[in-house]
Structure formats: C-alpha cells, structure tokens
C-alpha positions as CSV (number, residue, x, y, z in Angstrom):
1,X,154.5,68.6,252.2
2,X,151.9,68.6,249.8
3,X,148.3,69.1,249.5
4,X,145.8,68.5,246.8
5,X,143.3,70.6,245.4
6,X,140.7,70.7,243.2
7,X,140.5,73.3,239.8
8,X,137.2,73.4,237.9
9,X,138.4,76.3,235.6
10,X,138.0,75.6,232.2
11,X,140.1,78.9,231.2
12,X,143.1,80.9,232.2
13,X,142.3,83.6,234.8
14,X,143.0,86.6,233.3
15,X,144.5,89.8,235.7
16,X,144.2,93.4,233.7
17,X,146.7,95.3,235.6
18,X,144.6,98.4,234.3
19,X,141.4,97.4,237.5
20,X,144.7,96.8,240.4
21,X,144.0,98.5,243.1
22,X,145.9,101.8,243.7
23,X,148.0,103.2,246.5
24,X,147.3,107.0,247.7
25,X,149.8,108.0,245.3
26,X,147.6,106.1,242.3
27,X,150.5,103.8,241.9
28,X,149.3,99.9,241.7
29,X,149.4,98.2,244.8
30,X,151.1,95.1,244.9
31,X,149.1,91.9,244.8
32,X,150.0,88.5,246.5
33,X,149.2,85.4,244.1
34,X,148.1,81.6,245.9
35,X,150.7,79.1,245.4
36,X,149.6,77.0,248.5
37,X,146.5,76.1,246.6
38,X,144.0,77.0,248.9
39,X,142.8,80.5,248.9
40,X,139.2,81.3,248.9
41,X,140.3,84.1,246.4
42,X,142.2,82.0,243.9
43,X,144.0,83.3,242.3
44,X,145.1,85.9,244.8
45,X,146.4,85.3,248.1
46,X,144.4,85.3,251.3
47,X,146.3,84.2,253.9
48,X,145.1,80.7,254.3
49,X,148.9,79.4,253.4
50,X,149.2,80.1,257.7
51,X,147.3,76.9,257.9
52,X,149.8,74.8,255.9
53,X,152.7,75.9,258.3
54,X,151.7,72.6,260.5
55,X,151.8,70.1,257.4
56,X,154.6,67.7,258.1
57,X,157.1,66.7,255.0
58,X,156.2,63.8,253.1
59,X,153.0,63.6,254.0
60,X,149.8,64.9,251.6
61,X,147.2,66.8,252.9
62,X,143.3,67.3,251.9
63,X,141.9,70.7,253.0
64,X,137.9,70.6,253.6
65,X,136.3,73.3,251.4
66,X,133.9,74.3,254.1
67,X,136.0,74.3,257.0
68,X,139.3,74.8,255.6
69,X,140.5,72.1,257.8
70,X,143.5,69.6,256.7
71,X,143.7,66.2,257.0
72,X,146.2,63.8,255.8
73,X,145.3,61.5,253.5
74,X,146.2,57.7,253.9
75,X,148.6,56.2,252.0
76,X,149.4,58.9,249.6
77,X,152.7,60.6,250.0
78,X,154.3,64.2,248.8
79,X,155.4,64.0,245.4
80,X,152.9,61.4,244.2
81,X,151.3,63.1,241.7
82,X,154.1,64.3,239.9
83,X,155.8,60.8,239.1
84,X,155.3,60.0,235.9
C-alpha cells in the first residue's frame, strides 16, 4: 500500500517540547506524529490513518484534500516512487 501526498513546506517543522501540552501532573503529554501522510494536522497525528486500513497492497492510493476520500490511481503501483 501506498499513497501519495503532496508537501508544499519549504522548511523543517520545528516542535519546541517547551509549548507540549501537559498532563494534570504538568508532565508532557505524549504526542502522536503522521506517518500515513495524511493528517489535516501534519505533522501530528489525527486519526485519519483509520481510512488507509481498506488500501489493498500493491496498489497506490490518492486521498482528495476536500473529502479525504481515496482513490487508486491507475497504473501506478506501491513502491514506484522509490525505484531509482
């Protein structure tokens, strides 16, 4: 499975551990990062990986940034864009 996405960051994202949000005991709460790619929050999770649990393997998908949909995308298959 794979999925493409689209980055128009021109810089790293920075994340200053000193504005994490903090449990009752002031102790920083954990935070989830996106490694599915498509999070409305990138860089931090929010739960749209649930969508990609009905991608089938070896084929690539294209999410719709307004409806979050996937499609697959003809003729391109997982792994394609990391042959060299």
């Amino acid at each position: 499975m794979a999925r493409v996405v689209k980055h128009e960051a021109c810089a790293p994202i920075k994340v200053d551990p000193a504005s994490w949000p903090k449990d009752d005991q002031g102790r920083p709460k954990v935070l989830s990062l996106c490694a599915c790619g498509i999070s409305a929050k990138h860089p931090f999770c929010d739960g749209s990986h649930k969508k990609c649990a009905t991608e089938q393997p070896g084929v690539t998908y294209h999410y719709d940034p307004a409806t979050g949909e996937p499609r697959p995308l003809p003729g391109a298959q997982a792994g394609d864009c990391c042959k060299g």
